[in-house]
N, C-alpha and C positions, 0 to 999 in steps of 0.2 A: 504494500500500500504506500504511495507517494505520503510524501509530510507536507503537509499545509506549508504555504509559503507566505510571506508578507511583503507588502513595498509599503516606497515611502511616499505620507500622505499627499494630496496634491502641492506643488513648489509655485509659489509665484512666480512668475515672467520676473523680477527682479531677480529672486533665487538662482532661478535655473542660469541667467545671464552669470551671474557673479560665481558660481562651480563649474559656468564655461569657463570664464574665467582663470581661476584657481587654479583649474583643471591642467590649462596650458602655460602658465607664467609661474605658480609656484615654484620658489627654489627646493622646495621639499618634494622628495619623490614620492613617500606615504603620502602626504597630504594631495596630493593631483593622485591618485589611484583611488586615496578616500572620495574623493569628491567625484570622480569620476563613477564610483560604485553608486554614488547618492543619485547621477544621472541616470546610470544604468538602470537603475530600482525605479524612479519615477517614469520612465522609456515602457518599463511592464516586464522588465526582464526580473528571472526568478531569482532567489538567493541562490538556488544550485547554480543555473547557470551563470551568475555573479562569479560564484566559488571559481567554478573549472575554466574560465577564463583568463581568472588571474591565477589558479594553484593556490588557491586560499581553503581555508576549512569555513564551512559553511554557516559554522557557528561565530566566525571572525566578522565576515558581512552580516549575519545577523544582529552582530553585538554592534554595526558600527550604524546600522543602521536604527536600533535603539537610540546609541547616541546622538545622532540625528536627529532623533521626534524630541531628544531631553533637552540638548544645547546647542543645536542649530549649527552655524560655522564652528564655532571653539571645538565642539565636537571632532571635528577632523583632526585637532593637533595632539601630538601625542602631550601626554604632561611631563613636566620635569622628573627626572631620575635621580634619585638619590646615590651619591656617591662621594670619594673623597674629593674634597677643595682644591681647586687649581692651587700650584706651587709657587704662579708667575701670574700676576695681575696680566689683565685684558695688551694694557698697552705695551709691557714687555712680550708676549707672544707676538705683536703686530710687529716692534721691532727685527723681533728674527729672523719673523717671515720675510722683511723687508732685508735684510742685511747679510742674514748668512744663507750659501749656499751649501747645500750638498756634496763633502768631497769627490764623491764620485762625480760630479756636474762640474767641476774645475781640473779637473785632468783624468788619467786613461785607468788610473790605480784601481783597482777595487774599491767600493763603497768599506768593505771591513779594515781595508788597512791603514 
């Protein structure tokens, strides 16, 4: 017996605009696949076929699409992860970035040597 499937309820013409959006300019690649699912779902496409699309479990697109009905865009973003505290303030990382290169990137040596 198939499982009942659900979509997401109808999207405003603003909505749908602005997960076109998202969809193609986000710099997060979760976040344009989420948003992309939320299209897919309001299009009348099922959660299985959501899932097997992307190689997702069906209960991932179910759960994002919950998120969805509860908190709209924010929904899409994953939330902060707990972890240990950067070692190097924001703008010493920017420096680096800026400043040193890769020994392997300034001559032929091995990166390990």
């Amino acid at each position: 017996m198939k499982v009942p499937t659900k979509f997401v309820v109808e999207l405003s013409e603003e909505e749908e605009k602005e997960l076109e959006t998202i969809r193609q300019t986000d710099k997060r690649a979760r976040v344009r696949m989420r948003a992309h699912w939320i299209v897919l779902s309001h299009r009348g496409y099922s959660i299985d076929e959501i899932a097997e699309l992307y190689e997702a479990h069906r209960n991932t697109v179910s759960e994002l699409i919950d998120e969805w009905e509860a908190n709209g865009k924010a929904g899409l973003v994953d939330e902060p992860r707990p972890g240990r505290p950067r070692k190097v303030s924001a703008e010493e990382a920017e420096w680096v970035k800026k400043n040193l290169k890769p020994t392997h990137a300034r001559s032929k040596e091995s990166p390990r040597s």
